[in-house]
N, C-alpha and C positions, 0 to 999 in steps of 0.2 A: 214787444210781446211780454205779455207777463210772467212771473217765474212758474207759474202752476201751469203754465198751457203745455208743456211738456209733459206732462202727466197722463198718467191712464185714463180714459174718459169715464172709465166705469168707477176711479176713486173717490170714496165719499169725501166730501167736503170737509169734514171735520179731521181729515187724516192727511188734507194734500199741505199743509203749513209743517207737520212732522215729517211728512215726507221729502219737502223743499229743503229743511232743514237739512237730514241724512244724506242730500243730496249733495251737498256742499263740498265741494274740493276740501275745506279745512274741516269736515267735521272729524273724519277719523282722529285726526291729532287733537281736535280739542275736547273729544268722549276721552281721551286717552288721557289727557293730560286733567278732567273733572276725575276718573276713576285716582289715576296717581294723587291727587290729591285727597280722596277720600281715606285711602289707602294711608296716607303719612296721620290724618286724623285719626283713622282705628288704632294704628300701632302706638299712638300718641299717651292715649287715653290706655290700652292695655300694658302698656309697660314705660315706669318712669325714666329709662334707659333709654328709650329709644330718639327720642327728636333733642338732641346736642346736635353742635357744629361737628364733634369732634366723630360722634356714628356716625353724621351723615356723611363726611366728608370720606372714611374708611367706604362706604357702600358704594362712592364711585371708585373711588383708588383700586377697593378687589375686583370693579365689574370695566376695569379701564381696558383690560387685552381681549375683551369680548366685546364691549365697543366697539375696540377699533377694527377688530375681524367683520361684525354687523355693517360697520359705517360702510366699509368696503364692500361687503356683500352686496347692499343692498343698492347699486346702480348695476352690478352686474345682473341681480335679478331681474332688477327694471327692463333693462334689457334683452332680457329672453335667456340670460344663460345661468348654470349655477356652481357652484365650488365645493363640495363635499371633502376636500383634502386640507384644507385651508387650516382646520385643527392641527391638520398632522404637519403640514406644513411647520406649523409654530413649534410644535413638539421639537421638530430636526434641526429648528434653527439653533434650537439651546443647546442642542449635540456639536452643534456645527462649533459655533462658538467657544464652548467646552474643550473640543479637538485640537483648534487651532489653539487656542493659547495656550494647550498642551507641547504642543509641538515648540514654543516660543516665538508663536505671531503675536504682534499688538492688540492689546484687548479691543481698540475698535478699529485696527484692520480687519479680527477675525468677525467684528460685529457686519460691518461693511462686505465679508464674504457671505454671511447668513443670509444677508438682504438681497442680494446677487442673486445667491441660488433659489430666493424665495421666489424673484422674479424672475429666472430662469423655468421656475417647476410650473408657476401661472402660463409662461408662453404655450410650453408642450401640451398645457391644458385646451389652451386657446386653440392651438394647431390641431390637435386630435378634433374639436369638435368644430370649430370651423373649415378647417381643411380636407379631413376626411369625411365631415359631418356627419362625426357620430353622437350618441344620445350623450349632452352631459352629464347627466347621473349616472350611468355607466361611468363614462369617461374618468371623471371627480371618483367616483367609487373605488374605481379601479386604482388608482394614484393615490389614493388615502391611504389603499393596503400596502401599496409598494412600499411607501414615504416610511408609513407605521413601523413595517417591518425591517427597515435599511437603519432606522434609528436602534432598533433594538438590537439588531448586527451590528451596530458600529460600539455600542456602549457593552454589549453583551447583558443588558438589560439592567445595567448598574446605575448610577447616579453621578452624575460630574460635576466636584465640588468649584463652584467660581464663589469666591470669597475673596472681592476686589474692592477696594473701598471706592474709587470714582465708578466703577463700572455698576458695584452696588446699589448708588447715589439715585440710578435711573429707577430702580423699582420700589425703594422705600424711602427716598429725599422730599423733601416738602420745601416750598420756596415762599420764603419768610416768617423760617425758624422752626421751631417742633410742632407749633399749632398753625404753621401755615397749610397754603394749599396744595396736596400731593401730587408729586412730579407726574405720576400714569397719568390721575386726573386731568392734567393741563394734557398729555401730549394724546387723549383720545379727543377734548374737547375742540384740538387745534385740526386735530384731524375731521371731525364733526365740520366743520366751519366751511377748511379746505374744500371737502368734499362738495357741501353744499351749495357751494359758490360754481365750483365747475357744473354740475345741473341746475341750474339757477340760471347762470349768465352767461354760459360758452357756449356756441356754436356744437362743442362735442357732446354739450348736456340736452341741448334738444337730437342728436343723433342717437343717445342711449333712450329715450321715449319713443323717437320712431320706433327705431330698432327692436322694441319689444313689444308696440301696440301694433304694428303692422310687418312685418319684417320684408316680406315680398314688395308690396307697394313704396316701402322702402328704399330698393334697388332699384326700382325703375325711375324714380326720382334721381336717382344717383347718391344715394346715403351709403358712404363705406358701414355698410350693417360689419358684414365680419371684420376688417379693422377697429369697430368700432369694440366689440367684442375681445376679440382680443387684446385691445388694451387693458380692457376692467379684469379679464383674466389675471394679466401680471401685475395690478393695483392689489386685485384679488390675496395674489402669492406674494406681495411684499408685504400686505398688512400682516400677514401671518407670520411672516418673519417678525417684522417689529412687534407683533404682540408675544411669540415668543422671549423673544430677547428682554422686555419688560418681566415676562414670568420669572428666566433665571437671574434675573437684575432680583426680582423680590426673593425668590426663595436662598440664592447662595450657592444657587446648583442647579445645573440640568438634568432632569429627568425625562427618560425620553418617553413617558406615556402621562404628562403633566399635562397637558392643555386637550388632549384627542377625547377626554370624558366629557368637555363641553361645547361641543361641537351643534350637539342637540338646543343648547343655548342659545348658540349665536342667529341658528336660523329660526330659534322661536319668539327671538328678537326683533328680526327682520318682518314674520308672517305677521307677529302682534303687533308692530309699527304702522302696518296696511300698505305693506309691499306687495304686488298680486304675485303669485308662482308663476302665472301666464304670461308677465311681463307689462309693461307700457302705464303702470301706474305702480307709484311709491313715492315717501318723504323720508329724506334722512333723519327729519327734526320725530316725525314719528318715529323711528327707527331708537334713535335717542331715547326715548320716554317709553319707551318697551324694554329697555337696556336697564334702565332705570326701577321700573318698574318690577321685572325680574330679580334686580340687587336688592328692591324693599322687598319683598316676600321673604326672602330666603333671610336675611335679617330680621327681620320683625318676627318671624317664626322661629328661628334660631334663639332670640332673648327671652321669647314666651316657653323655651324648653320643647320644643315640636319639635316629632322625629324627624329625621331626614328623610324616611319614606315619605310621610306625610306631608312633606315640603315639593314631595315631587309630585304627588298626587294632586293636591293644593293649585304646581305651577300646570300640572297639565291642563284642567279646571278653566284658568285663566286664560288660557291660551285657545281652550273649541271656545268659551265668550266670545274673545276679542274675534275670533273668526266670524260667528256667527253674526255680532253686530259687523264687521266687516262686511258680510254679502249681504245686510240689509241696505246697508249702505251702496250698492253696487248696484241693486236692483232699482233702489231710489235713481237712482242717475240714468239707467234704462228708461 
């Protein structure tokens, strides 16, 4: 069968070869990955700052704890579910962290506590909506404000100095030397990879695609849908830890409302990567390049002297696009 005989029978000829195209498993990531390059050309050309090793390599390092929030995200979305706390999550882990070595725990015992309870706070997300099956956005909503507000009760809304030199090492170290490649960098890329690998080649990575393109037919196959779910929930709650603990590793200090302002970030990350909200389709490697692409705006607008409003005006712009080329692409495959 040829590739066009899925098509509309009323589409004109001249339009089913653009439409094959859009139709493509890979086109989202590779529109995304022609626009991201266009994008490093404009900024190229507008400003002589901007395309060094040394920018580029900063635009991953700041955009490394939204990564690795995104990378996470973005199987549990596949899967039918979603994590709205996951910021705040990160937020508490740098309090947590903060606490304990207050108290005289090991700076990465108390790191190893963070990630505990990060993966702690994903299960109870998991249980609430698989168990009780309630609405995740709800669910996530409601666990954002708690997480939000237990940080700010535990800190009294203050700042908690960590100025640790190995524990520092994690948020602004570079591995091979002052010009080498930054530590976030590698440990969002290694998490990119991880990730990719287990939907790729596992057994539980064809369970998270059932699970969110069918959920019901799912189950009568016998697909642990909600096991499967809540796994990614506490994937979910440990990336947020870890990208916490990368934030007070760079700043010196946890603050407990640091990471909850980019929250709107990480999931416009995930939707501009061509993750569906409805679940049963997404690419981490998309995911990535929407990650990416997000850090050049806000750079490249940054060195040209653009407001911040206007940076956000800008990202929201980019973001109904990539939607909209998204559902053209969705109706192509229909």
């Amino acid at each position: 069968m040829s590739q066009t005989s899925t098509l509309p029978a009323g589409t004109p000829a001249a339009k089913r070869p653009i439409r094959a195209l859009l139709g493509h498993p890979f086109a989202g990531v590779a529109m995304l990955l022609v626009f991201y390059l266009l994008l490093i050309a404009a900024f190229s050309a507008l400003s002589p700052f901007f395309l060094t090793v040394k920018n580029l390599l900063s635009i991953g390092s700041n955009m490394a704890f939204i990564g690795l929030m995104a990378a996470a995200g973005t199987p549990l979305i596949v899967a039918g579910g979603l994590d709205l706390s996951v910021a705040a999550v990160a937020g508490i882990s740098g309090v947590v962290v903060a606490l304990c070595y207050a108290a005289g725990i090991d700076i990465w015992a108390a790191c190893l506590i963070a990630v505990a309870a990060g993966g702690l706070i994903g299960a109870g997300n998991g249980a609430l909506t698989n168990g009780l099956k309630l609405n995740p956005f709800i669910v996530t909503l409601g666990t954002m404000s708690i997480i939000t507000g237990a940080s700010l009760v535990l800190t009294g809304g203050l700042t908690q100095p960590l100025m640790i030199e190995g524990f520092n090492w994690i948020g602004s170290g570079r591995i091979g030397g002052s010009g080498g490649v930054p530590v976030p960098l590698i440990i969002m890329l290694v998490a990119f990879v991880l990730i990719w690998w287990m939907m790729a080649f596992t057994p539980f990575g064809r369970y998270i695609y059932a699970s969110g393109g069918n959920p019901e037919a799912s189950r009568m196959l016998g697909i642990p849908v909600d096991r499967t779910q809540v796994t990614l929930y506490i994937l979910s709650g440990i990336s947020g830890a870890i990208a916490g603990i990368i934030v007070a590793a760079m700043l010196g200090a946890a603050a407990p409302d640091s990471v909850g302002k980019h929250l709107l970030t990480v999931i416009a990350a995930i939707i501009l990567g061509g993750t569906s909200l409805f679940g049963g389709r997404g690419s981490v490697w998309g995911t990535l390049l929407a990650v990416l692409i997000l850090g050049t705006l806000n750079n490249g607008l940054t060195l040209m002297n653009v407001s911040s409003f206007w940076q956000d005006v800008t990202k929201g712009a980019v973001l109904l696009l990539a939607v909209g080329l998204d559902q053209l692409r969705v109706r192509s495959q229909a």
